[in-house]
N, C-alpha and C positions, 0 to 999 in steps of 0.2 A: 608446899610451894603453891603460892595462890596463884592465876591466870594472869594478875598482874607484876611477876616476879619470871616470866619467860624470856629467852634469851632472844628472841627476835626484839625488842624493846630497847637492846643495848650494843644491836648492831652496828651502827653507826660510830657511835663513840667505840666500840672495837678495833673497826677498819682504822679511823684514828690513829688510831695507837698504835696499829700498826703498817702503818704506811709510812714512807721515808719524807726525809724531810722536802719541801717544793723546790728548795733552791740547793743543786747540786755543789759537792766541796769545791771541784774544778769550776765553777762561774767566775772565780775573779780572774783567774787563767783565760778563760776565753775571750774576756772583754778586753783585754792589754791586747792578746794574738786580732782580733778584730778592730782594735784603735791603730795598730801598725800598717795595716791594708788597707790600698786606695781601693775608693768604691770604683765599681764597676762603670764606663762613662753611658748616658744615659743608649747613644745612639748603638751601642754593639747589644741591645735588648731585641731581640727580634719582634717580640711580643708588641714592641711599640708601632713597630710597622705592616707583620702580617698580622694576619687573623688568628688567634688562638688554636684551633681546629687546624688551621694546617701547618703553623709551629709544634705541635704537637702531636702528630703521626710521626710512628715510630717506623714505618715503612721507609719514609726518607733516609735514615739511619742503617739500614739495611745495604750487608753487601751481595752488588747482582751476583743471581746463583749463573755457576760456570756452565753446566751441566746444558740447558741450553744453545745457549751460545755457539757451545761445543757443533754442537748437531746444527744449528744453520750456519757456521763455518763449514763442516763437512758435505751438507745440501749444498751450498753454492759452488765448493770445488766441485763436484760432482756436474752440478749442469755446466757449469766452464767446461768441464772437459767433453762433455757431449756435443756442446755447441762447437768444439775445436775439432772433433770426429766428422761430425757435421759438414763444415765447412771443408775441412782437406778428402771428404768422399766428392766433394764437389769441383773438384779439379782434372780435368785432364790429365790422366798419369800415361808418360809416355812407356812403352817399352826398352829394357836395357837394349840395347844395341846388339851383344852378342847371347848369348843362351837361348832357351825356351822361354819362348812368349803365345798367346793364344793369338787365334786366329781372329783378324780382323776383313775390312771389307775387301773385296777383288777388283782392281780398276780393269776395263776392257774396253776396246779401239771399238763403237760400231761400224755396218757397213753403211752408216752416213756419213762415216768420218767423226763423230764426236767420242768425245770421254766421258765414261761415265763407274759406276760405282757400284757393284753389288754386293746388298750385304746378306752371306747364307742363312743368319738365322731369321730375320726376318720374310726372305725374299724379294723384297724389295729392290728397284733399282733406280737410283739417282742422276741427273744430267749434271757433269761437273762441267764439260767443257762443250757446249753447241755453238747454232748460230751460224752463218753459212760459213767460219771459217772450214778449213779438210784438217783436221788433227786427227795424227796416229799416236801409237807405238808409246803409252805412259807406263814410266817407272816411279818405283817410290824409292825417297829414301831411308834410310837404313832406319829410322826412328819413328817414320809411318808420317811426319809429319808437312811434309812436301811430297812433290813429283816432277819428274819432269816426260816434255811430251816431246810433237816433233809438229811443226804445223808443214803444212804441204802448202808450194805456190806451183799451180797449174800441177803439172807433173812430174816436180820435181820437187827434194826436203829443199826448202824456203829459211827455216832457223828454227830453233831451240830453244823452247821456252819452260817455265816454270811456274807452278802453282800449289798454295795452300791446298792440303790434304782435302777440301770440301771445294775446292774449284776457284778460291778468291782467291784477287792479286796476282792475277795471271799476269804474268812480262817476261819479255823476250832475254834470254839469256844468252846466244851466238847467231847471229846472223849467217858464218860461212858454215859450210862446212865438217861435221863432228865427224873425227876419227872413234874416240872412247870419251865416256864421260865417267866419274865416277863420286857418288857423294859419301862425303867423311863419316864420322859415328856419328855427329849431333847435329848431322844436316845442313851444317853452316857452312861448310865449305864445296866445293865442288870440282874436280880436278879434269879441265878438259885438254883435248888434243883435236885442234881445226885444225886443216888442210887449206893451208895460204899455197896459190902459187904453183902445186903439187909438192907443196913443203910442209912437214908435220910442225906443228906449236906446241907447245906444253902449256900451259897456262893453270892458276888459280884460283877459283871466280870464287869474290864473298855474295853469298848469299844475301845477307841484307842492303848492301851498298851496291850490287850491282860491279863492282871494281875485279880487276883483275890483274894478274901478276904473272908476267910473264917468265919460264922456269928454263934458264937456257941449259939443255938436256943432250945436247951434243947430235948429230943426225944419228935416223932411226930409232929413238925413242918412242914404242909401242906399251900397251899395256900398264898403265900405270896405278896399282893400287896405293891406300892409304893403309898405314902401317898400327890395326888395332892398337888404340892405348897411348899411341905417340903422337909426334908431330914431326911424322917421316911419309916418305913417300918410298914404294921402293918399283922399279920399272927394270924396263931391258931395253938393249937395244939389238935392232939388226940390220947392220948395214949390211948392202948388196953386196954376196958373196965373200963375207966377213962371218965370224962365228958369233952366236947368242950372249951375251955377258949381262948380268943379271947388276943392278946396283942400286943403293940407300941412301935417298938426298934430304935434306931435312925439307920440312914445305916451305920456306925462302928460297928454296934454289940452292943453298950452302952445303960446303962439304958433303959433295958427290964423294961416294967411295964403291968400289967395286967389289964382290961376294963372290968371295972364289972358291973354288970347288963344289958350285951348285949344278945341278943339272938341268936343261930346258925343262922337265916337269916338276921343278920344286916350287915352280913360284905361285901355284894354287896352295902347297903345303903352309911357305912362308906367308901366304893372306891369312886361312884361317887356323893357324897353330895357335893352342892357349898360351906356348912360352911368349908368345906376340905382347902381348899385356903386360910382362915381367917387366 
């Protein structure tokens, strides 16, 4: 075999030969299935309106990973719920009314005659109520968030007044007279007993309006607690040379009823008994 008898010389006509034909058997099949279909209209081509380069990032096509997502949903419940901590440490929370509660500030009568406030842990002491008025004798009520006081005219109690737990809003609350005063669990109400006359009153003073309601309680009606948890009143009476009778009015004044078989010292029991709440 000569150098010009080598098979690289006959490669081409090989491949030839063996390669398939150019036009596949199916071609007439696909031009009938492509003469059946309407072309594409020209405006649904994206390509005619954007840029090539950004028709074709496959990035757009992509679905957002969840995973993500996930965790800046759980970040933001998270700070909600701190900024909701946040806000309700920042409130005033008063004390229940009955149980154990910590110890808050001490109000005390100076001898200038004012009110004032001291608080233990700091040492500190506050002026709630000066000025040349002569105020004694402040009580708080049951929720820390009022008090009332007593102001003095020359030398003699003048009336009874009231004022927010830090000295605002002072106003006069009885002018004659106070036998007993007593305030409710949530401070809103107030249950007094003035001496018209040399005649005892019952009365129930709102706190915010100033209004009051007079509680006709029959003569010698002393001592009148509010009845934890309810919206009762329960008092005694003792008429002159008559016996003690202990009884539960609702706070309208309605359906007085008489507690019988109680003893003159039950009625500190029936104030603060837990069945009182039931």
């Amino acid at each position: 075999m000569s150098a010009f008898d080598r098979i690289e010389q006959r490669m081409p006509e090989l491949m030839a030969d063996l390669a398939p034909a150019s036009v596949p058997d199916y071609f007439d099949d696909m031009l009938r299935q492509a003469g059946r279909m309407r072309q594409r209209p020209a405006w649904a081509s994206l390509e005619r309106w954007l840029p090539m380069d950004v028709v074709a990032r496959p990035v757009l096509l992509r679905a957002p990973a969840l995973r993500p997502l996930l965790v800046l949903l759980l970040v933001g419940l998270l700070v909600a719920a701190g900024l909701l901590l946040f806000a309700g440490s920042q409130r005033t929370r008063l004390p229940e009314p009955f149980g154990l509660a910590r110890n808050g500030v001490i109000l005390l009568g100076t001898s200038e005659e004012d009110i004032v406030a001291f608080d233990p842990v700091t040492g500190t002491t506050t002026t709630l109520i000066g000025g040349p008025t002569r105020d004694i004798a402040p009580w708080f009520s049951r929720d820390g968030s009022k008090f009332m006081f007593v102001r003095l005219s020359g030398d003699e109690i003048g009336s009874y007044w009231l004022a927010n737990a830090d000295g605002s809003d002072a106003r006069a609350i009885a002018a004659e007279p106070v036998d007993w005063f007593e305030f409710d669990d949530a401070g809103m109400r107030i249950l007094l007993v003035r001496l018209l006359d040399g005649e005892a009153e019952s009365s129930v003073v709102d706190v915010a309006s100033g209004a009051s309601t007079v509680l006709h309680l029959g003569d010698g009606a002393r001592a009148l607690y509010w009845r934890p948890g309810h919206d009762q009143i329960l008092y005694k009476t003792s008429p002159e040379g008559g016996p003690t009778d202990f009884y539960l009015v609702n706070a309208d004044g309605s359906n007085a009823r008489m507690i019988e078989g109680v003893s003159p010292d039950a009625i500190n029991d029936a104030q603060f008994s837990p069945e009182a709440h039931s």
